[in-house]
C-alpha positions in Angstrom: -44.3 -4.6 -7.1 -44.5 -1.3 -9.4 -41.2 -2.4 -11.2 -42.3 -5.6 -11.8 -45.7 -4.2 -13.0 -43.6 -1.5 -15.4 -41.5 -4.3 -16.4 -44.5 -6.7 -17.8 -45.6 -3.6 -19.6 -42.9 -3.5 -21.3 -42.3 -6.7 -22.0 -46.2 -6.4 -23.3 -45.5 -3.9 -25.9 -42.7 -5.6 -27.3 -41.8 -8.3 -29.6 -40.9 -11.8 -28.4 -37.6 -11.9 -30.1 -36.7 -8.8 -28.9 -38.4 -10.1 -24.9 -35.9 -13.1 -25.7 -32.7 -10.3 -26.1 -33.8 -8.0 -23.3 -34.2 -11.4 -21.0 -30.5 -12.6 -22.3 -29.3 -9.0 -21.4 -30.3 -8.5 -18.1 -29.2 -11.8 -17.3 -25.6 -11.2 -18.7 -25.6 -7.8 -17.4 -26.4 -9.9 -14.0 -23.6 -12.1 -14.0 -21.1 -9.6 -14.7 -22.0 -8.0 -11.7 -22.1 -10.7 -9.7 -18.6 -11.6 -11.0 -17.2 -8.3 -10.6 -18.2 -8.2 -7.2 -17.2 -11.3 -6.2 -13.5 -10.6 -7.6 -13.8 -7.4 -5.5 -14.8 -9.0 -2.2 -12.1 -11.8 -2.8 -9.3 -8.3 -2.7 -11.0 -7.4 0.5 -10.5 -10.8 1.9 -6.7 -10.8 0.9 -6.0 -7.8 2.8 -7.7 -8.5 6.2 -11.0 -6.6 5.1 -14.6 -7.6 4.5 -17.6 -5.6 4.6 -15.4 -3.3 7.0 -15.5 -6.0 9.4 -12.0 -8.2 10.0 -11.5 -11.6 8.3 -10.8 -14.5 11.0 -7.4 -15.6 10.3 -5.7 -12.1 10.1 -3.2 -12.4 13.1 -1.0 -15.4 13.2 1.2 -15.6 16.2 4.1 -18.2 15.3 6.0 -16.9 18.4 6.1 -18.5 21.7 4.3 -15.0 23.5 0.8 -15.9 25.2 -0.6 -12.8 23.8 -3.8 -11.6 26.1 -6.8 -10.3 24.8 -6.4 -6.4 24.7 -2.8 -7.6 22.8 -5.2 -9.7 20.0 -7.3 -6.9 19.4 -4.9 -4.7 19.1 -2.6 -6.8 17.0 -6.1 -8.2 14.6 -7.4 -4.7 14.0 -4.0 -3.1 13.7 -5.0 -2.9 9.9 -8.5 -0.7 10.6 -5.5 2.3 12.1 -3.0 4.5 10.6 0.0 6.5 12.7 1.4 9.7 11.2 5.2 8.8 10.7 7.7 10.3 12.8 10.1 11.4 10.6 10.3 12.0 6.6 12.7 10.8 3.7 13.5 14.3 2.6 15.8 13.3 0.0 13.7 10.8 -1.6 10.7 13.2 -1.7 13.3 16.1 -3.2 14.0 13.3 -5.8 10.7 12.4 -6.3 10.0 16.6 -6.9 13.1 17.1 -9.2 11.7 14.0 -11.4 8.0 15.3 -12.0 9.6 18.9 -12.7 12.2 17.5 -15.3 9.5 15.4 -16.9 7.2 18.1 -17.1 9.7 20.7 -17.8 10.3 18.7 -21.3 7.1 20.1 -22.6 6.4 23.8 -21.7 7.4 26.2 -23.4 10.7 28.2 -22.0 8.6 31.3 -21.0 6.7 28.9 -18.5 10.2 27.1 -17.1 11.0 29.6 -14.3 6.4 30.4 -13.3 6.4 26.4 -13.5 9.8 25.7 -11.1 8.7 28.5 -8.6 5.5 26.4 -8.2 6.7 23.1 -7.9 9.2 24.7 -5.0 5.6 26.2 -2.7 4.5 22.8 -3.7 7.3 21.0 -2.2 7.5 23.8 0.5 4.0 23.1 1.6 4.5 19.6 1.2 7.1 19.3 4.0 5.8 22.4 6.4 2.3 20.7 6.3 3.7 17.4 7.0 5.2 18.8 10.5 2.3 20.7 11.1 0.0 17.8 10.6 1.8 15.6 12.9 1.8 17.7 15.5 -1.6 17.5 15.8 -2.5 14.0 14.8 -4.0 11.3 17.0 -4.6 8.0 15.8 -8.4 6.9 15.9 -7.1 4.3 18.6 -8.1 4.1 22.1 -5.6 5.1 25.1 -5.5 1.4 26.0 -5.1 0.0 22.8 -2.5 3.1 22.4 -0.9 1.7 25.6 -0.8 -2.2 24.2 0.4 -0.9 21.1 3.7 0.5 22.6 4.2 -1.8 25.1 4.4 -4.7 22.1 7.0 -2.3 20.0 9.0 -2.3 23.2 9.0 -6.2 23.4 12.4 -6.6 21.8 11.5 -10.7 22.4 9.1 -10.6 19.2 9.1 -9.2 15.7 5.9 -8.0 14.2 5.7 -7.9 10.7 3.2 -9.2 7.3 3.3 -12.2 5.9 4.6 -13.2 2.6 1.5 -12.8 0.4 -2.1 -11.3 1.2 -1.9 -8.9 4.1 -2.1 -9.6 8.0 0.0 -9.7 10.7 2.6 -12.4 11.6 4.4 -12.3 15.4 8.0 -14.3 15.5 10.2 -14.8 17.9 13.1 -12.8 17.3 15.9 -15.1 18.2 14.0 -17.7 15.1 13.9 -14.6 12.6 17.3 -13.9 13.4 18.5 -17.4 13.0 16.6 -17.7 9.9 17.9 -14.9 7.8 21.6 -16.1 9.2 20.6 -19.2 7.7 19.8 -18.0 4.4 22.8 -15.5 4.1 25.1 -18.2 4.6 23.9 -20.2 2.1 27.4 -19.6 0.1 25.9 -20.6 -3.1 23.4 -17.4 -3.4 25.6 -15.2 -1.3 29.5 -14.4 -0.7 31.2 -12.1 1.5 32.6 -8.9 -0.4 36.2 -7.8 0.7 35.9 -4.3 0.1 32.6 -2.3 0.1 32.6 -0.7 -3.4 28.5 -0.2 -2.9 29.2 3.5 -3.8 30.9 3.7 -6.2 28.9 1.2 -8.4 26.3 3.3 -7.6 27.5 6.3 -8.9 29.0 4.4 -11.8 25.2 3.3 -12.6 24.4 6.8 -12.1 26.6 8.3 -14.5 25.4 5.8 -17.0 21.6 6.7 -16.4 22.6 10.5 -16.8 24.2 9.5 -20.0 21.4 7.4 -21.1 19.0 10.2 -20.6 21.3 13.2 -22.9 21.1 10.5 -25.9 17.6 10.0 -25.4 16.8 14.3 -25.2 16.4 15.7 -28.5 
């Protein structure tokens, strides 16, 4: 009631042109919002979230598994959890590392080359000795029983839990129909053909080279 009472003084003490703009303001100002929000919970809604709570609609079981209860809770909410990773891609962080450093690099000055590489080497130290240290002593906000229905599904070698196409969620297949399926589409001969040798490796290093030599024509 105050605000509305501020408000009609204001409105008192000025103009009614300008009571006309202010009105057309607030009111734009309004539907911005509302539209911003909107497009904001429509995200939420894609990925399986809304208002914290979980959209109906998020599991879809396409396998022929009568999943019980503790199994669709555990399977719905599976998105509301995170589990540490057991193991890490070393070399792809040490890539990721050696990138930032050359791309920095290009712009200090050579007096701060060897201060800034002995950094970015307790970086990536700390990185990976924090990563073990961290795991060792994570647990999963998930209960023991949902811990236990969690395991005992990644041990069901009948099914295949994985997302769906577009949006997020979880999708359960049978495993002998996603098998057949992706046979299916690798033998469709006129998308795919089998290779006689395996020269994987050296086209890749052959694409490598030509990167590395892309990148001395492009340094000053």
């Amino acid at each position: 009631m105050f605000e509305e009472f501020r408000k009609d003084k204001l409105f008192q003490s000025l103009g009614p042109i300008t009571v006309v703009c202010v009105r057309r303001f607030l009111a734009t100002e309004e539907q911005e919002r509302s539209r911003v929000q909107e497009r904001h919970l429509h995200k939420l809604r894609l990925l399986g979230l809304h208002d914290n709570k979980r959209v109906e609609g998020t599991l879809h079981n396409f396998s022929s598994k009568q999943l019980t209860q503790a199994e669709t809770e555990m399977l719905a909410s599976c998105l509301d959890y995170c589990f540490y990773p057991h193991r890490l891609n070393i070399l792809k962080i040490k890539v990721e590392f050696e990138k930032t450093y050359g791309e920095i690099k290009r712009h200090l000055a050579p007096k701060h080359i060897l201060d800034f590489k002995l950094k970015m080497l307790n970086l990536y130290n700390r990185y990976i000795s924090g990563f073990f240290k961290q795991r060792k002593h994570h647990h999963a906000d998930m209960s023991k029983e949902l811990m236990e229905v969690h395991n005992s599904l990644r041990n069901d070698n009948s099914i295949i839990v994985t997302k769906p196409d577009k949006g997020n969620g979880v999708v359960v297949l049978n495993r002998t129909d996603y098998v057949s399926k992706m046979e299916d589409i690798l033998s469709d001969a006129s998308k795919f053909s089998l290779s006689s040798n395996d020269d994987n490796l050296q086209n890749l290093t052959k694409f490598q080279r030509f990167l590395y030599r892309l990148q001395k024509k492009e340094q000053p």
